[in-house]
C-alpha positions in Angstrom: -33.7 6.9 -6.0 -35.4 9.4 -3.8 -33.2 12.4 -2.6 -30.8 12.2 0.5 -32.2 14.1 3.4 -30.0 15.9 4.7 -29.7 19.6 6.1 -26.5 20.1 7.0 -23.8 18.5 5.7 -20.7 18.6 8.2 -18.3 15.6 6.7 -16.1 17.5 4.1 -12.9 15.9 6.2 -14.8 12.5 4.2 -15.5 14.5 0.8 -17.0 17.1 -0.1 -19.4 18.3 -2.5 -18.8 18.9 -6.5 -17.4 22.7 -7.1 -19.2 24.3 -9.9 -16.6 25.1 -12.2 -15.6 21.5 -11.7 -18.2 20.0 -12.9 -18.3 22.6 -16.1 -14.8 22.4 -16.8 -15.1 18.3 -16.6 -18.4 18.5 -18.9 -16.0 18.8 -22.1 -14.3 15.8 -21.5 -17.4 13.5 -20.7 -18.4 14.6 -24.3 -17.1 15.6 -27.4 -13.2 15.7 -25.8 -13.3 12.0 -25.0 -10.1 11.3 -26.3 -7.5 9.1 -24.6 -4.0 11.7 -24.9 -1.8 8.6 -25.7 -2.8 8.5 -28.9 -1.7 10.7 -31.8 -5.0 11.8 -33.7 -6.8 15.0 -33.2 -9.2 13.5 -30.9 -6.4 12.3 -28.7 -4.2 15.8 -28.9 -7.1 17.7 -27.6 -7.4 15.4 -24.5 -3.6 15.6 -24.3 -3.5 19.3 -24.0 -5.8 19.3 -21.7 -3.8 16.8 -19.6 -0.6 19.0 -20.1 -2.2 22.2 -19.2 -3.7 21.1 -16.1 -0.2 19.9 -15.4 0.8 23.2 -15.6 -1.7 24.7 -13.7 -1.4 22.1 -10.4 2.4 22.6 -10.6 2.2 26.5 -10.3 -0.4 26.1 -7.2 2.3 23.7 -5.3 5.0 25.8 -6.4 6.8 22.9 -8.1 9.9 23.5 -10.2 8.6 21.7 -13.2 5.3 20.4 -14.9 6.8 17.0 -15.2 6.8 17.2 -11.2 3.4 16.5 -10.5 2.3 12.9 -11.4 -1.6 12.4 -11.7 -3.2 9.3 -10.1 -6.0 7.6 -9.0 -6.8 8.9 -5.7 -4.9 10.1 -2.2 -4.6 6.1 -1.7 -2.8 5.6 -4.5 -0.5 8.6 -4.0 0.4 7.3 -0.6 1.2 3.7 -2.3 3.1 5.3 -4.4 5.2 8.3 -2.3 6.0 5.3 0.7 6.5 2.5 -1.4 7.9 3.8 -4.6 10.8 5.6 -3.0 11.6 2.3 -0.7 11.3 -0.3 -3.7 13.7 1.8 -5.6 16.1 1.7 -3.1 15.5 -1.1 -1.3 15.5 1.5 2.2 12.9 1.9 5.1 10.6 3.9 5.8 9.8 6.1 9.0 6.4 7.1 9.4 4.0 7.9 12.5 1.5 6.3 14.3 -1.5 8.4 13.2 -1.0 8.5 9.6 -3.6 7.7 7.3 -4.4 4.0 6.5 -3.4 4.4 3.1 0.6 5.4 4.9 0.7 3.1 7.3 -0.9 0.0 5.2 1.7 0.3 2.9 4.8 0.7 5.3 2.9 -2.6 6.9 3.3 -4.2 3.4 6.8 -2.9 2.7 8.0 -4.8 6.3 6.6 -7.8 5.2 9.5 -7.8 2.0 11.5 -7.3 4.5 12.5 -3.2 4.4 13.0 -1.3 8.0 10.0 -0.1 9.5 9.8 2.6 12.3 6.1 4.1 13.4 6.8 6.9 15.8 4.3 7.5 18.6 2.7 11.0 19.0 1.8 13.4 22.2 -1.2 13.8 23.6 -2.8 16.2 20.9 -1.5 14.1 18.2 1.1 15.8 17.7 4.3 14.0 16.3 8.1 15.5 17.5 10.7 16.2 14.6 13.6 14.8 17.1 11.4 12.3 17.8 11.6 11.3 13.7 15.1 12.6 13.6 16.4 9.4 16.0 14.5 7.1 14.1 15.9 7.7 11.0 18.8 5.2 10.1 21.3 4.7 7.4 18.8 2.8 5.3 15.8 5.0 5.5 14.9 5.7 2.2 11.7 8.0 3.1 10.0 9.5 6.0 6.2 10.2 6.0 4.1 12.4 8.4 0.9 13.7 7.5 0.7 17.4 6.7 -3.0 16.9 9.0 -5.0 14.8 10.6 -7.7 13.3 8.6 -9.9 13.0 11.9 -8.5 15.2 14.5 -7.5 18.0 11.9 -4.3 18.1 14.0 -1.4 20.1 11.9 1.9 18.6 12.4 5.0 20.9 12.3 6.0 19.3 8.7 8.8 21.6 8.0 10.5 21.3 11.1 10.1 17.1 10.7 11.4 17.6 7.2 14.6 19.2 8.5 15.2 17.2 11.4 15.1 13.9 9.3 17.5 15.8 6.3 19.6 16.3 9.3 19.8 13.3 10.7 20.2 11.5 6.8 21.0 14.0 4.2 19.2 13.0 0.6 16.3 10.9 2.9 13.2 11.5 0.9 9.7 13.4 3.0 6.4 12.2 2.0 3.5 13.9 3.2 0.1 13.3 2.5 -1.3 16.9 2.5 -4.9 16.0 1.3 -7.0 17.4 4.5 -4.5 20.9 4.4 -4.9 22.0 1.1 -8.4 23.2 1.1 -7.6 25.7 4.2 -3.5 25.8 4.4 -0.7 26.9 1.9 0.4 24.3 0.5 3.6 24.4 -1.2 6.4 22.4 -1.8 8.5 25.6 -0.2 6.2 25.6 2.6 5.9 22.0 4.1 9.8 21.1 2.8 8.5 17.5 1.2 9.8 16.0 -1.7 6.5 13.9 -2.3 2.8 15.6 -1.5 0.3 13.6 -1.9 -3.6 15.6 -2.8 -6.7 13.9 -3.7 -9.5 15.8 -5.1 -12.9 15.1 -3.8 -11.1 17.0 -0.6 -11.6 20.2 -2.1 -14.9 20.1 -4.2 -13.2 18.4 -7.2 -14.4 14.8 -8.1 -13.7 11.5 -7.0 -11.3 9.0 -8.6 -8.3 11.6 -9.2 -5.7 12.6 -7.1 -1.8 13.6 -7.5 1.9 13.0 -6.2 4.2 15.3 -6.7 8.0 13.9 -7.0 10.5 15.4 -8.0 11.5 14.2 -11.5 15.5 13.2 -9.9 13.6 10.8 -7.6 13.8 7.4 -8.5 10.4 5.8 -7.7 9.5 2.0 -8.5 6.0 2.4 -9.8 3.1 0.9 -7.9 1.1 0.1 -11.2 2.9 -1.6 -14.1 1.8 -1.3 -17.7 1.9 1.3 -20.5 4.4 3.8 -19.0 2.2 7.2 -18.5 2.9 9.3 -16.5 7.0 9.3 -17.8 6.9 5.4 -16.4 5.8 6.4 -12.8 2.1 5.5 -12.9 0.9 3.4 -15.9 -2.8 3.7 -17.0 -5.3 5.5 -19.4 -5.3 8.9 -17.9 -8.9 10.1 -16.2 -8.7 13.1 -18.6 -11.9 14.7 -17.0 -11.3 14.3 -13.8 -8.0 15.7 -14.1 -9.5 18.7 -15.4 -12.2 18.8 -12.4 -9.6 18.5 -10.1 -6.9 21.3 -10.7 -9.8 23.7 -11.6 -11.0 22.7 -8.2 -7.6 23.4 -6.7 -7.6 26.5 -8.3 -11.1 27.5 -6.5 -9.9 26.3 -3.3 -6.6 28.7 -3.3 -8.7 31.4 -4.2 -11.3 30.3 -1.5 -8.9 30.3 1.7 -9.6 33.1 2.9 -13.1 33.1 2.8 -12.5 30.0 5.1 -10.5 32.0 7.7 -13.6 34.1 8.2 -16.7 31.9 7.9 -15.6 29.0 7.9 -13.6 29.8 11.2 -16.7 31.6 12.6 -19.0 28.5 11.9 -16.3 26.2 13.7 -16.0 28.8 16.6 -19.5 29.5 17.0 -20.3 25.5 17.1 -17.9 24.9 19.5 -18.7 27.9 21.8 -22.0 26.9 21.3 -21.8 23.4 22.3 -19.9 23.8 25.3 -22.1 26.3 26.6 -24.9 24.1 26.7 -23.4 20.7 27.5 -20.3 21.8 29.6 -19.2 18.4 30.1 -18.1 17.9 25.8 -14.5 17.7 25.8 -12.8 18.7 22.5 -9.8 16.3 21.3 -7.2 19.0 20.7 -6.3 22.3 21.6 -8.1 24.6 18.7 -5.1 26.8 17.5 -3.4 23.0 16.6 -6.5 21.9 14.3 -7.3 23.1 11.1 -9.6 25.7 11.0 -12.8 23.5 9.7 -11.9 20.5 12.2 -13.8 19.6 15.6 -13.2 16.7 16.9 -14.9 16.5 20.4 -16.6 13.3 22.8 -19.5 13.3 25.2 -18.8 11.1 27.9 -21.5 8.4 28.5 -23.0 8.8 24.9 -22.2 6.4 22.2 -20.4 7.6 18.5 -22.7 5.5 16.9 -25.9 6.4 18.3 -25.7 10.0 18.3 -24.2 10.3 14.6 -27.9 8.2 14.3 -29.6 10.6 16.1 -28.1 13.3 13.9 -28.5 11.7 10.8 -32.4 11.8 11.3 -32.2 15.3 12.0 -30.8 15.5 8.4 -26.7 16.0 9.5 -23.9 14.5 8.5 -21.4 13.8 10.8 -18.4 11.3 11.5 -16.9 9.1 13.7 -13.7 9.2 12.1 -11.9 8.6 9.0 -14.5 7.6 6.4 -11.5 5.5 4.0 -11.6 1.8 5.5 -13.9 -0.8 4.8 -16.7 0.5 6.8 -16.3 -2.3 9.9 -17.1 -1.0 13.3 -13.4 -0.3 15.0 -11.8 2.3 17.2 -9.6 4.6 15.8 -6.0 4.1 15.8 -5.5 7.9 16.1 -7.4 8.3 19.1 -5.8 5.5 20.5 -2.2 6.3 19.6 -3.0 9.7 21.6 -3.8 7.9 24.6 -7.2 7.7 25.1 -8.6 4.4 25.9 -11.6 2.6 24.0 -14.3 4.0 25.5 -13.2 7.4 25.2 -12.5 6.7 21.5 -15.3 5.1 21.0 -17.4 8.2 22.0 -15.8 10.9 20.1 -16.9 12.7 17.3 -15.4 14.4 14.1 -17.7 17.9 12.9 -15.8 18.9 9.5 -16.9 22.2 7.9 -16.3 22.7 4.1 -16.3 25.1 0.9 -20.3 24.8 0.9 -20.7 26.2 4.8 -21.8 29.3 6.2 -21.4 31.3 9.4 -24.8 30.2 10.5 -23.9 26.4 10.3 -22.1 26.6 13.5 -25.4 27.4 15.9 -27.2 25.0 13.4 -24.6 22.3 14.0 -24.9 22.7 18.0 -28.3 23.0 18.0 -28.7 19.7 16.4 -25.8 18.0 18.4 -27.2 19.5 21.7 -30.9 18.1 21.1 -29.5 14.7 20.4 -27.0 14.6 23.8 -30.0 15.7 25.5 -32.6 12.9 24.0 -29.7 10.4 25.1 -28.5 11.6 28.6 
């Protein structure tokens, strides 16, 4: 297969590349440590430690009160299935949850009112933004769990988690918070202190780890009905051979990431700022999505009226950058985004907006890169 051309890669908010010391620390466990940790020989104990100690490791980076509270699975997806539904299965409660959560949230809330539990989507403001009274008086006597997003996979919106957390505990002491933190982690503390959740979901390919691997962490007093039936791992919450390298990958990338903030509060932030200062300089009719102190700091989410998502991310693509038109996680059918919509904006609106994600690999210089790039394409289109 010939090599990808591309220049600039600007869709971490989609994945993001391998981390180094991922890919060492997984090489181990491709090889020689192959072993599945169920079993009992030495080939098996190896892969087992391994398991435990990266256990360890992800629970001290969340702040978690034990090891046993962090529950490895395949993937954010997963995670989500298993933070909305396991809690509401166990129970037989609702759930509360908002209207720009992630697919992978509101897909399974969709599938938990078709059994018949309580659901309630909450609406948002006009940057996306979704109000803890808001969640507070939609919380019932049967809501077993309320999930919000820690932030927005496209807009890179934050959302005042903590404060929703409290407001729900208020209005129904012992209701359970999800949050799917995957898009936070890589530039935002993120602790179970911090955003006040009792379930967090992470994936790894977020953060330069690899694909295929994610985690939940539950507190090990939650009941959960488990999402994936069979050999118990996982202390009976989520059955199936452990992904023994990829766990490995993946907390040794979450290690590098915490490490890596604040190298993303400097140029990270100044390849974000500089793109956007950039970009409305020369095309002073781009409107960006949200306000920026409410995004994360490697988000732009931004439309040019009159020019098409599609085309220009074709445009771009030729020039050798990668860029999005929104959450890269469904099927890949053409469709407006039920964020952008949820906020108000109609279809054509949504339909022209882009999403510009910087990353672990970017540099200060990718911002006037970026703009340059998006500025030559607006102008080949007006």
């Amino acid at each position: 297969m010939a090599p990808v051309n591309t220049t600039l890669y600007l869709d971490h908010a989609a994945t993001t590349p391998l981390r180094p010391e991922a890919r060492d620390a997984m090489a181990p466990f491709l090889e020689a440590a192959f072993g599945n940790p169920s079993g009992i020989h030495a080939v098996s104990r190896e892969a087992k430690a391994a398991l435990e100690d990266g256990r360890e490791r992800a629970a001290a980076l969340l702040g978690a009160a034990h090891p046993l509270d962090v529950v490895f699975t395949g993937g954010g997806t997963e995670s989500d299935n298993l933070g909305v539904a396991g809690p509401s299965l166990a129970s037989g409660g609702g759930v509360v949850t908002s209207a720009v959560e992630h697919e992978a949230v509101l897909e399974t809330a969709a599938f938990l009112g078709r059994l018949g539990k309580s659901v309630t989507v909450v609406g948002v403001d006009a940057n996306g933004v979704v109000d803890p009274a808001e969640v507070a008086s939609a919380v019932g006597p049967d809501t077993a769990v309320v999930s919000v997003m820690t932030a927005n996979n496209e807009t890179g919106v934050r959302q005042p988690i903590a404060a929703i957390s409290a407001a729900a505990r208020e209005a129904r002491p012992g209701v359970l918070i999800h949050t799917d933190a995957v898009q936070a982690f890589v530039s935002e503390e993120t602790t179970i202190g911090s955003l006040g959740a009792d379930l967090v979901t992470l994936a790894s390919h977020k953060f330069g780890g690899p694909k295929g691997v994610g985690l939940l962490h539950v507190r090990r007093d939650i009941h959960l009905e488990p999402v994936l039936h069979g050999g118990g791992q996982e202390i009976g919450r989520r059955s199936g051979t452990h992904n023994v390298a990829g766990i490995v990958g993946m907390v040794t990338a979450m290690e590098a990431a915490a490490k890596d903030r604040d190298r993303f509060r400097t140029d990270v932030l100044v390849a974000r700022d500089t793109f956007e200062a950039r970009l409305s300089a020369a095309a002073p009719e781009v409107i960006f999505t949200t306000p920026v102190e409410q995004r994360l700091i490697q988000h732009s989410h931004f439309r040019v009226p009159g020019v098409d998502a599609e085309t220009l991310l074709i445009r771009l693509d030729g020039l050798g950058v990668a860029a999005a038109a929104g959450s890269a996680c469904h099927s890949g059918a053409a469709e407006v985004s039920h964020v952008l919509l949820a906020m108000g904006l109609d279809q054509k609106a949504a339909g022209s907006s882009i999403r510009v994600s910087f990353g672990w690999t970017s540099r200060p210089g990718d911002g006037e890169a970026a703009a340059a790039a998006v500025v030559e394409c607006v102008e080949a289109l007006r």
